[in-house]
LOGUGU-416885 format. One line per field, with one value per residue (C-alpha): x, y, z; residue number from 1; chain. Coordinates in Angstrom, 3 decimals. Layout:
<nodes>
u <- (X / ...)
v <- (Y / ...)
w <- (Z / ...)
seq <- (NUM / ...)
mol <- (A / ...)
</nodes>
This chain:
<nodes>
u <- (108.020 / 108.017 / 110.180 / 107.786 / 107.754 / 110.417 / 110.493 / 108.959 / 107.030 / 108.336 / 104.481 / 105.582 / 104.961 / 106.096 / 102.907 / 102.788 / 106.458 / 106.261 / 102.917 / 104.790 / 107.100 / 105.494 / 103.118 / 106.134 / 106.227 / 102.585 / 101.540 / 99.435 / 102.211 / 101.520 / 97.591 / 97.712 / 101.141 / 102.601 / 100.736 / 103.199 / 106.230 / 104.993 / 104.402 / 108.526 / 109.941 / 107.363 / 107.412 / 111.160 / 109.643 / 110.293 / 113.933 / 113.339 / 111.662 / 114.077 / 117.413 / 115.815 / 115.108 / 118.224 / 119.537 / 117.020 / 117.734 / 121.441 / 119.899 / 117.910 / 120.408 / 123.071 / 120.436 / 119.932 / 123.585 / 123.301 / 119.699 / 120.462 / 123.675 / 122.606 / 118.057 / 117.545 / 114.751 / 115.713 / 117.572 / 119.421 / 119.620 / 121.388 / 123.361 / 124.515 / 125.108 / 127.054 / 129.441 / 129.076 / 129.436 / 126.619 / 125.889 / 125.348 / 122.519 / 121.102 / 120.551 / 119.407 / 116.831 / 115.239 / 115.360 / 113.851 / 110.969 / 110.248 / 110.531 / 107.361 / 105.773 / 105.467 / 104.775 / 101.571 / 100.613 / 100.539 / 98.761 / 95.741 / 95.672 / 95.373 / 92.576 / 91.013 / 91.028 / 89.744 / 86.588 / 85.237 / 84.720 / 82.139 / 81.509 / 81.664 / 79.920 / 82.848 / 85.307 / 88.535 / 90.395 / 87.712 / 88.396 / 92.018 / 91.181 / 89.109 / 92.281 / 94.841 / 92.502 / 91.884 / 94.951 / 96.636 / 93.946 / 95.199 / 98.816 / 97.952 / 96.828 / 99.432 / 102.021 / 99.985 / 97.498 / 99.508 / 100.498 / 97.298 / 95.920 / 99.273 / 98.743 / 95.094 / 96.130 / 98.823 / 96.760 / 94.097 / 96.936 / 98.316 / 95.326 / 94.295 / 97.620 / 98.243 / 94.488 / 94.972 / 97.948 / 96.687 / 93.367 / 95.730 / 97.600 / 94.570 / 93.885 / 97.063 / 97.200 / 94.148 / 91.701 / 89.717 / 87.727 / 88.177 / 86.327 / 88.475 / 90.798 / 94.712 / 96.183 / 99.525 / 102.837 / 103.468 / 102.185 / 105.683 / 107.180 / 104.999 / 104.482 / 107.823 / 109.850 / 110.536 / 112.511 / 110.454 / 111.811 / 115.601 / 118.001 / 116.685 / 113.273 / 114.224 / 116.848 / 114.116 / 111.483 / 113.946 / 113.376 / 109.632 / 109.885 / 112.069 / 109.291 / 107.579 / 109.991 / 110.141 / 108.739 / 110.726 / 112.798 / 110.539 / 111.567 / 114.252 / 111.926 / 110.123 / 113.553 / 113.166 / 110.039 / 109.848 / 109.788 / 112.474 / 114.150 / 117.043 / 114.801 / 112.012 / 114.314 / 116.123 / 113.105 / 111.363 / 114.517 / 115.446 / 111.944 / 112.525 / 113.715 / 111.120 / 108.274 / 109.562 / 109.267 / 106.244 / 104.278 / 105.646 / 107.205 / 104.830 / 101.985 / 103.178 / 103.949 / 100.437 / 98.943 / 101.538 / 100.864 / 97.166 / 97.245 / 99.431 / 101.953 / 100.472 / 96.885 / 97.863 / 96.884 / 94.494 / 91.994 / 91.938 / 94.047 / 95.241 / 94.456 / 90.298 / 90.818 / 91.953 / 89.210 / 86.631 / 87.944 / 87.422 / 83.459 / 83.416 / 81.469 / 82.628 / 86.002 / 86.381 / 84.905 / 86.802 / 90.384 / 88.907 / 88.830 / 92.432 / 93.886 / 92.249 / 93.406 / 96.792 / 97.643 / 95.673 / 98.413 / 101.308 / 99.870 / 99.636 / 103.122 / 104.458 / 103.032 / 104.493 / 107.954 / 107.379 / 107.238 / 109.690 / 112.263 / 111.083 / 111.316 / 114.958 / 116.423 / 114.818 / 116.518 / 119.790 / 119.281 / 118.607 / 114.624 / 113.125 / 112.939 / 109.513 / 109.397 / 111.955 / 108.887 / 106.356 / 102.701 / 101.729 / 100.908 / 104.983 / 103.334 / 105.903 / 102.567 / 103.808 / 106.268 / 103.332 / 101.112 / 104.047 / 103.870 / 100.192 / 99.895 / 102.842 / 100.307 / 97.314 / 99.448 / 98.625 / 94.766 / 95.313 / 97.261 / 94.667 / 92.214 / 94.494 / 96.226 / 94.462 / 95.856 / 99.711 / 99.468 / 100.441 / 103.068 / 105.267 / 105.772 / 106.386 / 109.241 / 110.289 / 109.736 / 112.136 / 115.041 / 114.422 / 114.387 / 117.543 / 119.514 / 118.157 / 119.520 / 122.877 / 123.035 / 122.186 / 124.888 / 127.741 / 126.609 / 127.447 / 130.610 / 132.059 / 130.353 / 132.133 / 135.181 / 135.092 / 135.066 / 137.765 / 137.850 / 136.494 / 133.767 / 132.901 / 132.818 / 130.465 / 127.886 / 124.173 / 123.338 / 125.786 / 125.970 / 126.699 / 129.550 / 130.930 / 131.788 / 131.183 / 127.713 / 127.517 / 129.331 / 127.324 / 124.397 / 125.629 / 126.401 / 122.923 / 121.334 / 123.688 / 122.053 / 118.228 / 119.169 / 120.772 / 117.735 / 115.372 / 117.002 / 115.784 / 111.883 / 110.161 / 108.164 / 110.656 / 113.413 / 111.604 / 113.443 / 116.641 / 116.041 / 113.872 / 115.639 / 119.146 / 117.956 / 116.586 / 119.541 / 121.447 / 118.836 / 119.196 / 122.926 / 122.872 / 120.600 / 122.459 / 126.099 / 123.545 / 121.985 / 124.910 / 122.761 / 125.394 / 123.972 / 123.734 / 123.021 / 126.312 / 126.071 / 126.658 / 124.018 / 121.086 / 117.796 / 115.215 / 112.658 / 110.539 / 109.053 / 105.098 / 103.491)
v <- (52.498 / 55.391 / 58.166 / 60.884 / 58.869 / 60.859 / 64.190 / 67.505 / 69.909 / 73.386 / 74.361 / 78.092 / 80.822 / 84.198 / 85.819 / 83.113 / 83.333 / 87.325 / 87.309 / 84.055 / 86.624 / 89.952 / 87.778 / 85.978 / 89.028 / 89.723 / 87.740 / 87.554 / 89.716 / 93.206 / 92.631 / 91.831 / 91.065 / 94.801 / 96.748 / 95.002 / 95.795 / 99.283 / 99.207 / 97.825 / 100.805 / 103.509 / 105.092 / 104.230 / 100.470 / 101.886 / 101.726 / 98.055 / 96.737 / 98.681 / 97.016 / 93.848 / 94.106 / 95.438 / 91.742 / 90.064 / 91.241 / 90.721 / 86.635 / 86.571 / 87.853 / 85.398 / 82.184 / 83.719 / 83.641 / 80.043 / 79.481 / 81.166 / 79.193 / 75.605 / 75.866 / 72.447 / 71.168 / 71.496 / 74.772 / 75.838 / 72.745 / 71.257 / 74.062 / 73.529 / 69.709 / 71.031 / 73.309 / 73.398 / 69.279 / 66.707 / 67.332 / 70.754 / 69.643 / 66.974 / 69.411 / 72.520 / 70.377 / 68.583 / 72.109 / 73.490 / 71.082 / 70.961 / 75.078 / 74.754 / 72.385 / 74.569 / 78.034 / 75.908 / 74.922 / 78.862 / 79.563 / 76.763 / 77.934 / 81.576 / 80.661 / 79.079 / 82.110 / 84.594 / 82.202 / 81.970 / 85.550 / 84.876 / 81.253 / 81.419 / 78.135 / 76.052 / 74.745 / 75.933 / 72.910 / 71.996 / 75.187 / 74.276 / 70.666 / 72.158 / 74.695 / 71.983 / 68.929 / 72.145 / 73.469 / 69.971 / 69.124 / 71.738 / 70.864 / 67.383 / 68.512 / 69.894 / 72.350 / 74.923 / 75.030 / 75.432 / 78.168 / 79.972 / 79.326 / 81.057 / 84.305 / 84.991 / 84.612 / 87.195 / 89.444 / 89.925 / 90.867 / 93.347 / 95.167 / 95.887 / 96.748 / 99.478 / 100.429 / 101.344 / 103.426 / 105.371 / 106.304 / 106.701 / 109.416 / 110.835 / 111.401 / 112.622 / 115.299 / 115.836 / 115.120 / 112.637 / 110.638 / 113.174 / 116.167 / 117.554 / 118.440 / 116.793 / 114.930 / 115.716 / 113.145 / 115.091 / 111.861 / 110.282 / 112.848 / 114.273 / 111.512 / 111.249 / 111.587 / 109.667 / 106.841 / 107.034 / 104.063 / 104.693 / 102.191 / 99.377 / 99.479 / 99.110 / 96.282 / 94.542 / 94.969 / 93.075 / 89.219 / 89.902 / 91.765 / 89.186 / 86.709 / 88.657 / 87.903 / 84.531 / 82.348 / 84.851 / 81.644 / 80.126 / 81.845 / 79.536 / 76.265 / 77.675 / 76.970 / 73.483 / 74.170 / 77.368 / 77.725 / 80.313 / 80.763 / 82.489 / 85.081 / 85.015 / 84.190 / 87.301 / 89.502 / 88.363 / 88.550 / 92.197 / 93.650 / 92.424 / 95.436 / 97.470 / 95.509 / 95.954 / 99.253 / 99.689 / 97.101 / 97.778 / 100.588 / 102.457 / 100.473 / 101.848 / 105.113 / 106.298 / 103.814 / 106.281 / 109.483 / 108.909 / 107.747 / 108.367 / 105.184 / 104.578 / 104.325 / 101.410 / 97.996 / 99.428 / 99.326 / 95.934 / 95.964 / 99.129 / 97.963 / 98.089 / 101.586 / 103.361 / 102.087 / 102.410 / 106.057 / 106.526 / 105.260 / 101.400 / 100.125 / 96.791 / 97.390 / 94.864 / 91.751 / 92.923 / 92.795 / 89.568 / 87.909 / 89.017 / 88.148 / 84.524 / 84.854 / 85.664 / 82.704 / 80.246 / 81.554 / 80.782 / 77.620 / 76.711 / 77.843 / 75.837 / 72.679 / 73.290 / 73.773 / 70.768 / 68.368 / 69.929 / 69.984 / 66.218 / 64.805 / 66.386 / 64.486 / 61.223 / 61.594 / 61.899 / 59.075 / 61.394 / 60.201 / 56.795 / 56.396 / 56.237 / 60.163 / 60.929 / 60.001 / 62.094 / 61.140 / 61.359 / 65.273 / 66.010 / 66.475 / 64.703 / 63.542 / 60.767 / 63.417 / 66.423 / 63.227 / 62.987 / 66.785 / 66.756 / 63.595 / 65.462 / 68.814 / 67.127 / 67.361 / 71.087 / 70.461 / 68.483 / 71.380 / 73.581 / 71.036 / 70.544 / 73.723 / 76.330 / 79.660 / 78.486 / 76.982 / 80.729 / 81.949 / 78.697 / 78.083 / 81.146 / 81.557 / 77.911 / 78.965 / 81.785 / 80.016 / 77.652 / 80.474 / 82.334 / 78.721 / 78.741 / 82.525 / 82.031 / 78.161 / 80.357 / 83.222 / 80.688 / 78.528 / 81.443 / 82.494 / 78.741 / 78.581 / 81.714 / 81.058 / 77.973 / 79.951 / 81.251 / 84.569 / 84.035 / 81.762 / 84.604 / 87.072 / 84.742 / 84.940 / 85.860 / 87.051 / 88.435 / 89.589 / 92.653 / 93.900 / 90.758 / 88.888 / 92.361 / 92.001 / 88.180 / 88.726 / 91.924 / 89.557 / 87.161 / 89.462 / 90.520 / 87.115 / 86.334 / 89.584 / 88.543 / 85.594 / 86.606 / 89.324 / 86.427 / 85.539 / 88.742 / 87.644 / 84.765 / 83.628 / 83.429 / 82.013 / 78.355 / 78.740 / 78.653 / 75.190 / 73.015 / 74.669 / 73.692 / 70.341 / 69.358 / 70.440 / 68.070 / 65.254 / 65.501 / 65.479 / 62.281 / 60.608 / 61.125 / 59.580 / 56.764 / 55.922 / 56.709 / 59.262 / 60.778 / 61.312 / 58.446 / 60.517 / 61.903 / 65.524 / 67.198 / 65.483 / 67.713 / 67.235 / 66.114 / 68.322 / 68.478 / 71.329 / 71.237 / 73.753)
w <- (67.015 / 64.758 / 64.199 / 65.245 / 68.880 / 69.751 / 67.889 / 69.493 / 66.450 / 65.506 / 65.835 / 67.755 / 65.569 / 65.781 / 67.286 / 69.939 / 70.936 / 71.289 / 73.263 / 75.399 / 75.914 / 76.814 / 79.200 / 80.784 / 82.777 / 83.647 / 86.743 / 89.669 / 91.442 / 89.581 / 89.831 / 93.538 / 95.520 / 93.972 / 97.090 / 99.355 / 97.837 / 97.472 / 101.243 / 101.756 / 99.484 / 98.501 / 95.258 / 94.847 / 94.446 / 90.850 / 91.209 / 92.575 / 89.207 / 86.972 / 89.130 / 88.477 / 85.223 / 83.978 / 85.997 / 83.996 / 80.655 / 80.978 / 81.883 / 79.047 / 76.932 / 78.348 / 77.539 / 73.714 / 73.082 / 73.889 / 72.267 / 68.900 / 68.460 / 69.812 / 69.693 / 71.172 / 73.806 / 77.857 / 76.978 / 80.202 / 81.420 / 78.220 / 78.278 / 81.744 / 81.303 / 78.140 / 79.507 / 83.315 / 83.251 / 83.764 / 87.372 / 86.714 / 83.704 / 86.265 / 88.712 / 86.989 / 84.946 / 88.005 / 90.037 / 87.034 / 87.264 / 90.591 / 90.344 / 88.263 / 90.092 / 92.837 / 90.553 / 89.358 / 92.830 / 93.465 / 90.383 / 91.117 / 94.475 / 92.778 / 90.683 / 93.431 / 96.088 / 93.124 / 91.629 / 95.667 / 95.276 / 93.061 / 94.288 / 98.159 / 98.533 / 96.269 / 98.320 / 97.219 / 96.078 / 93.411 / 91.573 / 91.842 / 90.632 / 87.720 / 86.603 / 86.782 / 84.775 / 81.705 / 81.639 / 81.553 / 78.958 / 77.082 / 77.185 / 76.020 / 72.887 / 70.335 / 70.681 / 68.867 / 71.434 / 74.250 / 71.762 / 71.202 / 74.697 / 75.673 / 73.306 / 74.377 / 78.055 / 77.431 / 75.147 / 78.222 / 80.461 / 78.364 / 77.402 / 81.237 / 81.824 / 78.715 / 79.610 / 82.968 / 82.184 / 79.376 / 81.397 / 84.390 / 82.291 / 81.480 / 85.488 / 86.101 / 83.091 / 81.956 / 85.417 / 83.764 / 86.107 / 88.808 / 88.002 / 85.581 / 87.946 / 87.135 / 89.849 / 88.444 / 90.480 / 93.320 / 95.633 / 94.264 / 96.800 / 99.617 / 101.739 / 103.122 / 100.269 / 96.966 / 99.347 / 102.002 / 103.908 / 102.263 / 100.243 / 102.964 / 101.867 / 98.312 / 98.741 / 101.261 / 98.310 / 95.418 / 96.691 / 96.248 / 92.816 / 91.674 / 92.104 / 89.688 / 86.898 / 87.583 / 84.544 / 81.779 / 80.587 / 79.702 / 76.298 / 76.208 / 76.279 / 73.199 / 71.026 / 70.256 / 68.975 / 67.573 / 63.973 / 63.073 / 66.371 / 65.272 / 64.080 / 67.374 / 70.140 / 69.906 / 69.358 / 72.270 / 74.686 / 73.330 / 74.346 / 77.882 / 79.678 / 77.193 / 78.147 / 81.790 / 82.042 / 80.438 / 82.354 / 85.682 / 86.345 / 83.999 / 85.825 / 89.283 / 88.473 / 87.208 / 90.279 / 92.573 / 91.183 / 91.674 / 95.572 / 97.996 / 98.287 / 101.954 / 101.192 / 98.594 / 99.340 / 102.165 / 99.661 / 97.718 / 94.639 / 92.803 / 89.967 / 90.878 / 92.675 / 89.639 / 87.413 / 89.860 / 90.024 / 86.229 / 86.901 / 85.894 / 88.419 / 87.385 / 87.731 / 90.703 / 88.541 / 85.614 / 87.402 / 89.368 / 85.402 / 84.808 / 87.722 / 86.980 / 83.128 / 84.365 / 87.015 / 84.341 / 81.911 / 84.329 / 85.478 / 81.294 / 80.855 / 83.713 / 82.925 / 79.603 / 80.927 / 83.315 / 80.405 / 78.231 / 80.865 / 81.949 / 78.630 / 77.498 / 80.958 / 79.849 / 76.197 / 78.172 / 80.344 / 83.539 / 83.781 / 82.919 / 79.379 / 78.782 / 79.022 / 76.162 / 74.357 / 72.263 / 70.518 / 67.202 / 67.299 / 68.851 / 72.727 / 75.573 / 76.766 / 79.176 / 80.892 / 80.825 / 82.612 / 85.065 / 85.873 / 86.067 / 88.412 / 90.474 / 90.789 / 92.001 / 95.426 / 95.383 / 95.134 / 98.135 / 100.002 / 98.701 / 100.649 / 103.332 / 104.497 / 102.484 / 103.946 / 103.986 / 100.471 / 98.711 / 100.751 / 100.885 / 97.266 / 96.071 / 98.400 / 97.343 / 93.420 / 94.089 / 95.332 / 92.711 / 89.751 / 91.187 / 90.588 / 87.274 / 86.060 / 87.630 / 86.259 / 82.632 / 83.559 / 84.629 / 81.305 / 79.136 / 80.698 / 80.148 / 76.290 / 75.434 / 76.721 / 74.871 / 71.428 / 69.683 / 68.615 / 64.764 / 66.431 / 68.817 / 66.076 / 64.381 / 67.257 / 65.827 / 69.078 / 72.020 / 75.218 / 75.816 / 78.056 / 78.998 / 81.272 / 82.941 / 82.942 / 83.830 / 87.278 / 88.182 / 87.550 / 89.404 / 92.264 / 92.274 / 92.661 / 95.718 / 97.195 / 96.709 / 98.202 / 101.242 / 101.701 / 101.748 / 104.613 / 106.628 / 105.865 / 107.907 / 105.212 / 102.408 / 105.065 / 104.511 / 100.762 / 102.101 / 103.574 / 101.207 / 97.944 / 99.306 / 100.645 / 97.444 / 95.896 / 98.168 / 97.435 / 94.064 / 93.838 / 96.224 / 93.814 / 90.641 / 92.666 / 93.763 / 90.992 / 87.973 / 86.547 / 84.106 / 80.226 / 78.189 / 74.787 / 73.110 / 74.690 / 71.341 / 69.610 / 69.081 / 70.456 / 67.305 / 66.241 / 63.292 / 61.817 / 61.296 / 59.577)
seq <- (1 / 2 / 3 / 4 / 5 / 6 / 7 / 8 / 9 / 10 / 11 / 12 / 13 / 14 / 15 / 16 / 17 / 18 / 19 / 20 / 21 / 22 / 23 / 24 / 25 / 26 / 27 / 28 / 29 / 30 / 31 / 32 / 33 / 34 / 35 / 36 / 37 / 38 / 39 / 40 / 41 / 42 / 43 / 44 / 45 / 46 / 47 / 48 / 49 / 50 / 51 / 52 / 53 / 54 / 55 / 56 / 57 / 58 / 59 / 60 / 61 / 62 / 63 / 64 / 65 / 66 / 67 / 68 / 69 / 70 / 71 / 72 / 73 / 74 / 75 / 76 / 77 / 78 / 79 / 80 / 81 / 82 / 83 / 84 / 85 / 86 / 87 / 88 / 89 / 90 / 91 / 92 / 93 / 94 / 95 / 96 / 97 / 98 / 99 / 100 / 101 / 102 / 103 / 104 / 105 / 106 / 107 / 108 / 109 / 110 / 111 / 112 / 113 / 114 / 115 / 116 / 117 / 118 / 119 / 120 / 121 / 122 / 123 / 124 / 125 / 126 / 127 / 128 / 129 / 130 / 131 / 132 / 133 / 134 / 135 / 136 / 137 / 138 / 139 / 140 / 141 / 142 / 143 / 144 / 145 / 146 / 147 / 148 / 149 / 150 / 151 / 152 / 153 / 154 / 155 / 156 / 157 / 158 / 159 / 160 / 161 / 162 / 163 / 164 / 165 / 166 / 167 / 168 / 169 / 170 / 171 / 172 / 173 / 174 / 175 / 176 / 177 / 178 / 179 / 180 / 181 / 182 / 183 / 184 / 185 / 186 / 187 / 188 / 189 / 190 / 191 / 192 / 193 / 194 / 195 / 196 / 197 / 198 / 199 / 200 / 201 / 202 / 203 / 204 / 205 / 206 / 207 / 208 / 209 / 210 / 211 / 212 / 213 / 214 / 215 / 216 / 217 / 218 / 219 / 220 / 221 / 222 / 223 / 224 / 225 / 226 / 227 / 228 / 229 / 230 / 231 / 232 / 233 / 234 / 235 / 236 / 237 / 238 / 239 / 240 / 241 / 242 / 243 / 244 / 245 / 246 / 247 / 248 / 249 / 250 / 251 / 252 / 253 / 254 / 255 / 256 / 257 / 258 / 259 / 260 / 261 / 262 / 263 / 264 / 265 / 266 / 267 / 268 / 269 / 270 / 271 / 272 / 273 / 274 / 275 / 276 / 277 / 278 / 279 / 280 / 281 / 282 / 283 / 284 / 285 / 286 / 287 / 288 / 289 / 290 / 291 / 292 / 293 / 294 / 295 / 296 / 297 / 298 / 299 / 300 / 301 / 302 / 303 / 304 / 305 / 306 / 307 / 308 / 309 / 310 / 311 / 312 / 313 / 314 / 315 / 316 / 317 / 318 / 319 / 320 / 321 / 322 / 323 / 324 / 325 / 326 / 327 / 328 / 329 / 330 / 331 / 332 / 333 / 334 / 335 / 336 / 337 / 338 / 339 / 340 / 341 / 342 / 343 / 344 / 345 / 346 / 347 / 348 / 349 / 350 / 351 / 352 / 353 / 354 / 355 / 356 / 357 / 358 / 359 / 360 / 361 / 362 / 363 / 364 / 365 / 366 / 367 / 368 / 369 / 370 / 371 / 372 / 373 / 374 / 375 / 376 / 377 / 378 / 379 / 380 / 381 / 382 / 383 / 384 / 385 / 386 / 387 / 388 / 389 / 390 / 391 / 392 / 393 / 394 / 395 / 396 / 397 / 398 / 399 / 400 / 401 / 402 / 403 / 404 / 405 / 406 / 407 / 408 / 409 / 410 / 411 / 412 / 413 / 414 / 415 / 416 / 417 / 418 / 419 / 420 / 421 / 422 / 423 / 424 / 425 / 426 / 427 / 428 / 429 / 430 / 431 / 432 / 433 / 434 / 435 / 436 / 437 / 438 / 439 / 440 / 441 / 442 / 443 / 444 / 445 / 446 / 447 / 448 / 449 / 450 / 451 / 452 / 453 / 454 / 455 / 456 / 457 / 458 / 459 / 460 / 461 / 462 / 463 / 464 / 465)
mol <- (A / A / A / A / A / A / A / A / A / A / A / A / A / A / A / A / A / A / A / A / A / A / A / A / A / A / A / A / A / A / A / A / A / A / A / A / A / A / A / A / A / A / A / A / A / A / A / A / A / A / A / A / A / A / A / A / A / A / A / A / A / A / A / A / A / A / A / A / A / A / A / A / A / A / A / A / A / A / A / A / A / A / A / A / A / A / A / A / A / A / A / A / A / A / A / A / A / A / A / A / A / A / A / A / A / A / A / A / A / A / A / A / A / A / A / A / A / A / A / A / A / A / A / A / A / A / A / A / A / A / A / A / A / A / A / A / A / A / A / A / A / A / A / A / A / A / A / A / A / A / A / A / A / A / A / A / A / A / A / A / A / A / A / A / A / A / A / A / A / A / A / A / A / A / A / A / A / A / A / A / A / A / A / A / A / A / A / A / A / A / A / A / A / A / A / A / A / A / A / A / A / A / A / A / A / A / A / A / A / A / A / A / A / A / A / A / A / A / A / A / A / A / A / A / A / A / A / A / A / A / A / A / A / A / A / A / A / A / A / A / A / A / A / A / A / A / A / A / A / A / A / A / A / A / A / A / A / A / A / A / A / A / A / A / A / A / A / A / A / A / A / A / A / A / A / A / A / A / A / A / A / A / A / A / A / A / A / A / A / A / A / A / A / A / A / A / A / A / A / A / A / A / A / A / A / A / A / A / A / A / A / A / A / A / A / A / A / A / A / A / A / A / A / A / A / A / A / A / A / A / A / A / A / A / A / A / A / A / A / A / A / A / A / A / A / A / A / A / A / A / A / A / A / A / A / A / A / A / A / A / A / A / A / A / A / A / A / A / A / A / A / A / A / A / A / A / A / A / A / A / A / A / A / A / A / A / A / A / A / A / A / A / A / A / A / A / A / A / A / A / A / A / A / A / A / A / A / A / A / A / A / A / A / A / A / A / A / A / A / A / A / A / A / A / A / A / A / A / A / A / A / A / A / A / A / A / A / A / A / A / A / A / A / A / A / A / A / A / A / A / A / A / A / A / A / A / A / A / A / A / A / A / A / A / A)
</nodes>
């Protein structure tokens, strides 16, 4: 057996870990699922995005603490096994899979609903066969391809998105696209106010905008096999909130100014109103693309956390063996086959019980993410403390106002997931994520599932050019 068997490749450049990054964000839910939310709080939906983002920066910045100091493969979940104790790792790993597992089932079934708009004689789960067999195809590959795959992906998002705004600022100052006459932001406050539904529509609106964020992690993954991640980590993770309010807030506010919040979603998505408005008669098959671009993306991404996440629990003696190893190009291809086998049940929901498919696992996925950021938070808190004071001072990258920051955090996860309580449809979360919770904790006391590998031994990575 050779030593490459069992060594992931630093193959992540730069470029791919910032677009990784900036597209983390982007997903089906601003293209699409946004006109909901904006129904739940109005304009001040704003206010919902910006709340949750500050939470999410003060995550991300809590995981690159831990991924500057210690960049190994399984990130948060080594982390927790490392200072939260092995159940904690065991737990937060397997969550973490099955997390993704049910993202990509979302993001087939995605891909599916958008292609029978322009193939209405398809049935739906052969578009979600044909997403899952390329992107897995692509995953099986190298590293770098994921990587590349990954930055085009992102780099279609993010051009829609800063297009729309900037000819959305053009409508609202300048009347282009509507006669010359400016729209100006007065629909963010005459149709019932700013708040129009008051602090309960905003609080109502957070589970589902914290859906939206779910996937920005993944960041984390990338350190085992990024090339200089003490140098890209921490640039991606400090552009968070940036990218944030750019991408949503500055998304919504130009979609707001332009409509009144009540007419949106009425319509289709906002996204085709506005540039229908500015005279692209395509718009509709245009956004259609994205929206497909954008849950391929996630659906790569996922599959790519799957295996990572798979194959640092077999190097610590929580998964068979067999997946702690890699081929000859650094892929975990024997844990990404795992994943892949493991999502061809969502092409038979997708055959099965087409219209439910959506609306279960994303409510499942964000149970499953909310475990993950306060698994990261409560990490952090227990590495830190662990430090003495010259260590701490020694920290490349901190967090800022602790542990201030890390309970508010916390706090605010407990809230999203007490609000999901209110909703029928995200209520199914609170069972199956707690009962697999339970599951998996019964397993590991069953089945002597504590690490095998010395927990301060290093995950191995090579570096390929």
């Amino acid at each position: 057996m050779s030593n490459s068997e069992h060594e992931l490749q630093r193959g992540l450049g730069e470029r791919h870990i910032r677009l990784m990054a900036l597209g983390a964000c982007i997903g089906v839910g601003l293209f699409l699922g946004s006109a909901k939310a904006i129904q739940m709080a109005g304009p001040a939906i704003m206010l919902s995005y910006i709340i949750g983002g500050l939470a999410i920066l003060v995550i991300m910045r809590a995981l690159g603490e831990m991924a500057v100091h210690n960049p190994v493969a399984g990130s948060f979940s080594r982390y927790a096994q490392d200072y939260l104790g092995p159940l904690a790792g065991f737990l937060t790993g397997w969550n973490y899979w099955f997390l993704w597992l049910v993202t990509c089932v979302a993001e087939i079934t995605a891909v599916a609903i958008y292609m029978q708009i322009w193939f209405p004689e398809v049935d739906r789960w052969v578009w979600a066969l044909l997403a899952l067999a390329s992107m897995g195809a692509i995953n099986l590959i190298t590293v770098r391809a994921f990587g590349e795959f990954e930055f085009w992906f992102a780099l279609i998002k993010i051009v829609t998105i800063i297009a729309m705004v900037l000819a959305g600022v053009g409508m609202i100052w300048f009347g282009i696209g509507n006669g010359g006459i400016a729209t100006g932001i007065s629909n963010l406050w005459s149709h019932g106010g700013f708040m129009p539904n008051g602090i309960q529509g905003v609080l109502m609106s957070l589970q589902m905008v914290m859906f939206a964020y779910l996937g920005v992690e993944m960041i984390g993954l990338t350190a085992g096999e990024a090339r200089n991640p003490h140098k890209t980590i921490p640039s991606a993770i400090n552009s968070v909130f940036w990218r944030i309010l750019l991408f949503y807030v500055g998304a919504l506010f130009v979609i707001m100014s332009i409509y009144p919040w009540s007419e949106i979603g009425t319509q289709g998505s906002p996204f085709v109103m506005t540039f229908e408005r500015l005279g692209i008669k395509t718009a509709a098959g245009i956004i259609n693309f994205v929206v497909i671009t954008a849950a391929l993306s996630s659906c790569n991404g996922g599959i790519f956390s799957t295996g990572r996440m798979l194959y640092s629990l077999a190097q610590h003696g929580q998964a068979p063996k067999p997946f702690s190893k890699t081929s000859s190009n650094g892929v975990p291809r024997n844990a990404l086959l795992l994943s892949i086998f493991a999502l061809l049940l969502g092409v038979l929901l997708n055959y099965l019980v087409p219209e439910k498919v959506f609306v279960w696992v994303t409510s499942i996925a964000t149970f499953g993410a909310i475990w993950t950021w306060a698994m990261i938070l409560l990490a952090q808190m227990k590495f830190r403390r662990g430090l003495s004071p010259a260590e701490q001072g020694k920290l490349q990258f901190r967090m800022w106002l602790f542990p201030l920051s890390s309970y508010l955090a916390l706090a605010f996860l407990a809230l999203v997931v007490v609000l999901m309580a209110f909703f029928e449809e995200t209520r199914i979360a609170l069972y199956i994520g707690p009962a697999f919770l339970v599951l998996l904790a019964l397993l590991y006391k069953t089945l002597n599932l504590a690490p095998k590998a010395d927990a301060d031994e290093p995950a191995t990575v090579s570096v390929a050019g």
